[in-house]
N, C-alpha and C positions, 0 to 999 in steps of 0.2 A: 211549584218547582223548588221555595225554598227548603219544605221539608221533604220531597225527596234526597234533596241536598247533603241535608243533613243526616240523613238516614245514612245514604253512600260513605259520608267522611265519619260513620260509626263503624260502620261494616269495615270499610278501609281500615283506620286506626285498629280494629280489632286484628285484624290479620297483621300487623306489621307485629303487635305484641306479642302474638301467638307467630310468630316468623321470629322475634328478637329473642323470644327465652327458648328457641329450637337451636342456639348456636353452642356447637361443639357435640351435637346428637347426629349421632350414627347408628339409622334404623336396625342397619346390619348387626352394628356390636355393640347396642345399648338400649334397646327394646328388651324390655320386661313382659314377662307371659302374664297373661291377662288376670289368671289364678294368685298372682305374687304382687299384683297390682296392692296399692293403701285405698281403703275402702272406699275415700272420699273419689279417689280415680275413677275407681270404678262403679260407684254410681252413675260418673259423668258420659262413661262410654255406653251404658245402657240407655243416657236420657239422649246421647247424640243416634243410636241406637232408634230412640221411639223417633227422631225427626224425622230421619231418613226415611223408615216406614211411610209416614205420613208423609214426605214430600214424596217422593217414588210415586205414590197412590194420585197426589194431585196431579204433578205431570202428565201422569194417563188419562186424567179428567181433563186435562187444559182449566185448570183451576190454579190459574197462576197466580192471582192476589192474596189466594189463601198461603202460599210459597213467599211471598213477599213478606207478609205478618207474621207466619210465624219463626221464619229464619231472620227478621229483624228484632223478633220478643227475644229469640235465644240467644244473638249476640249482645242483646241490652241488658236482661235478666240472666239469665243461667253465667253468662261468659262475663261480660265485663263488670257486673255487681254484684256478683258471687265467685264462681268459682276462679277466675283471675284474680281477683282482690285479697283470696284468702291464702292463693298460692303465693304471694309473694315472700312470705317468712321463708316458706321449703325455698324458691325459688335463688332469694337473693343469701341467704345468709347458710345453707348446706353446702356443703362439698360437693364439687360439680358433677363427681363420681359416685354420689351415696345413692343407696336402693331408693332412699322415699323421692329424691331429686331427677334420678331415671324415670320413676314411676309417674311423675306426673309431664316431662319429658312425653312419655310413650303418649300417654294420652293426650295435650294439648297436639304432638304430630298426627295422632289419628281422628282430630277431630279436625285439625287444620285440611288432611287428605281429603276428610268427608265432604268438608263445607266447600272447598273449592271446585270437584265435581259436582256438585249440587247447585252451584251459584252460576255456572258457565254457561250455559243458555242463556242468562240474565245479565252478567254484567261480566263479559267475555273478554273486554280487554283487560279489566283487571284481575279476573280470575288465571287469565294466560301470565300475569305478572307477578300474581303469587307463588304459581307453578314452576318459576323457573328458580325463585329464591327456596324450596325445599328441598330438605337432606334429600343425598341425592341416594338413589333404588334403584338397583341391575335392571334393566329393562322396563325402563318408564319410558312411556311413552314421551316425542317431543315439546308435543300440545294436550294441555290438559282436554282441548277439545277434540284428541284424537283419543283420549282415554273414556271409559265407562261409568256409570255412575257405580257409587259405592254399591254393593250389596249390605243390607243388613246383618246378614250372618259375620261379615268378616269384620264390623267393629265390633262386634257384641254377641257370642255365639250361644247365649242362653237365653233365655224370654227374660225380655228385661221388667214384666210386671212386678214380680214378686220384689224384687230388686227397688222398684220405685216406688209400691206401695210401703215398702220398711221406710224409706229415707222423705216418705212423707208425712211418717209420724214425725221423725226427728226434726223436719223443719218446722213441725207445730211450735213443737219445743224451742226450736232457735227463737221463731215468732217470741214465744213468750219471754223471751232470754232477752232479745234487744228490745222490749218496754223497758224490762228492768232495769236495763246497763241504762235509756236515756232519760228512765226517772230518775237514778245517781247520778247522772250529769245533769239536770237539771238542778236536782238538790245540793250540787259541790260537792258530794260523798266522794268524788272521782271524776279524772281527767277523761283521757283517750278510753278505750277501751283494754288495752295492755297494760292500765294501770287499776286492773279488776283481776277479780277472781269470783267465782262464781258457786253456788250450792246449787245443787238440784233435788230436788223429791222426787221421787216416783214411786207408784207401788206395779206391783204385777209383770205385766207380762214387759210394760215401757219401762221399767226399771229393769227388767232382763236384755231389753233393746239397747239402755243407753249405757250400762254396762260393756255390756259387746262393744260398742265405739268410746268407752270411753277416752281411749289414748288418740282420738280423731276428735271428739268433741271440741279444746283447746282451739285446735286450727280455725275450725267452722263456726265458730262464735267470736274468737280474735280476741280473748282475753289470755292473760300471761298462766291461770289455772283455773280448772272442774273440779268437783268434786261429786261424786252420784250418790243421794243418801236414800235406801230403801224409807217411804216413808206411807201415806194415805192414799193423797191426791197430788198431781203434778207441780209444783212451788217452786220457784226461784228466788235467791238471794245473792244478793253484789254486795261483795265486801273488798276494800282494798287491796292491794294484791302484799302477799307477805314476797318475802327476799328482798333483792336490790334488784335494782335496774340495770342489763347489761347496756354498757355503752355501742355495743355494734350491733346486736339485734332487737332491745328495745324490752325484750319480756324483763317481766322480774322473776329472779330465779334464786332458789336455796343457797349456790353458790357461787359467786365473781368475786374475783381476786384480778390482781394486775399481774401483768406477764409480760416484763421487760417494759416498753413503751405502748404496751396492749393494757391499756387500763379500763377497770370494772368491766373485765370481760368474763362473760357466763363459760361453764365446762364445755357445753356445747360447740360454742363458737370456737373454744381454743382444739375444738379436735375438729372443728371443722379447716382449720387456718394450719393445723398441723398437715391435714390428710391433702393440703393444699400445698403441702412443700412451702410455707410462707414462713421465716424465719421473722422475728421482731427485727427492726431497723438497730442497726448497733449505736452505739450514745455519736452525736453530732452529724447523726443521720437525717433528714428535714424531713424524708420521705415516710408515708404510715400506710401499711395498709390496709385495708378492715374486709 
């Protein structure tokens, strides 16, 4: 009893998160076509994508344990120790209105839509209680249990193999990426991980893969920079991170400078705070906001 318990108050915590970073999203006028999606998004609607399949499949088996395991692995693995974790940079520190901040917006709503038709049979009073906290959709039904389960097709309209066999080379890669960041923490070379930077080798065809993501790589390893160096064999290197540390999103960046009472703040942040209508506090102002 106590770990199912505990299973429930992960599942729960997961959906209030994925409820919390959905506020001020309007399916209607801030959904992103799935083509215009940031790659790491869209991996994640292919792997919500492959769940679905699979539970769909058990349901018609009454193989409901196998529903239990593996929609508990996705919200422990895939959602709460990866891809939530990695979204927090876009999440907290973008402009509420910026394409990459919709984009992962579209997808935490259509992953949140999925899992809660999917979980309703199961755990029915709270799935009917996360139904009523989502953006709201012209013609949704009043009970998520008077609604249908997802189709596949409509989170992910392409086979999402080819899709998850690419992005399972690059987690090789990550694999071998966090030894190397927690052998520099072990040896003092380096703090957190935003206080890295990172080499990579690759020869071939995986150097033509990590190329293609390399302006995603950054996020998904959670260091302040990449760098992709064609070389032999696959190798990583962690080296201190060059620039300064911005004081509001934490990367170190080529350029922060202070902006009124916005101090060591990175270019980023000051366009994000701009695109924010957020003026610096004027002097004898107490108030700051980051």
């Amino acid at each position: 009893m106590k770990r199912c318990a505990e299973i429930y108050r992960k599942l729960r915590n997961t959906f209030r998160f994925l409820l919390g970073n959905l506020h001020g999203f309007d399916p209607a006028q801030h959904q992103v076509a799935v083509a215009d999606l940031e790659p790491l998004d869209k991996y994640m609607l292919a792997r919500t994508r492959e769940l679905t399949t699979q539970v769909l499949d058990w349901y018609e088996g009454f193989e409901f344990h196998r529903i239990y395991h593996a929609v508990n692995e996705f919200a422990i693995a895939d959602l709460s120790a990866f891809y939530l974790d990695v979204l927090k940079d876009r999440m907290y520190t973008f402009a509420p209105s910026s394409q990459a901040r919709r984009s992962a917006q579209t997808v935490l709503w259509k992953i949140t839509e999925a899992l809660v038709r999917l979980l309703a049979p199961i755990l029915s009073f709270t799935a009917d209680e996360v139904w009523d906290y989502l953006p709201a959709v012209e013609g949704r039904e009043a009970s998520v249990h008077l609604a249908l389960f997802p189709a596949p097709a409509e989170i992910y309209p392409e086979d999402p193999a080819p899709l998850l066999g690419e992005w399972k080379r690059i987690f090789a890669v990550r694999d071998a990426a966090l030894l190397v960041l927690e052998t520099a923490r072990q040896e003092k070379r380096i703090g957190k991980g935003l206080e890295a930077e990172l080499e990579i080798h690759a020869a071939g065809e995986l150097h033509t893969l990590l190329q293609s993501h390399a302006a995603g790589l950054k996020e998904i390893l959670n260091v302040s920079g990449v760098r992709v160096i064609e070389g032999n064999e696959l190798s990583v290197k962690a080296l201190p991170a060059s620039g300064t540390k911005c004081s509001r999103c934490w990367n170190f960046m080529p350029e922060v400078s202070n902006y009124g009472v916005w101090e060591s703040v990175c270019t980023r942040c000051h366009e994000a705070l701009k695109a924010m209508n957020i003026e610096p506090p004027t002097e004898g102002d107490s108030g700051v906001s980051a």
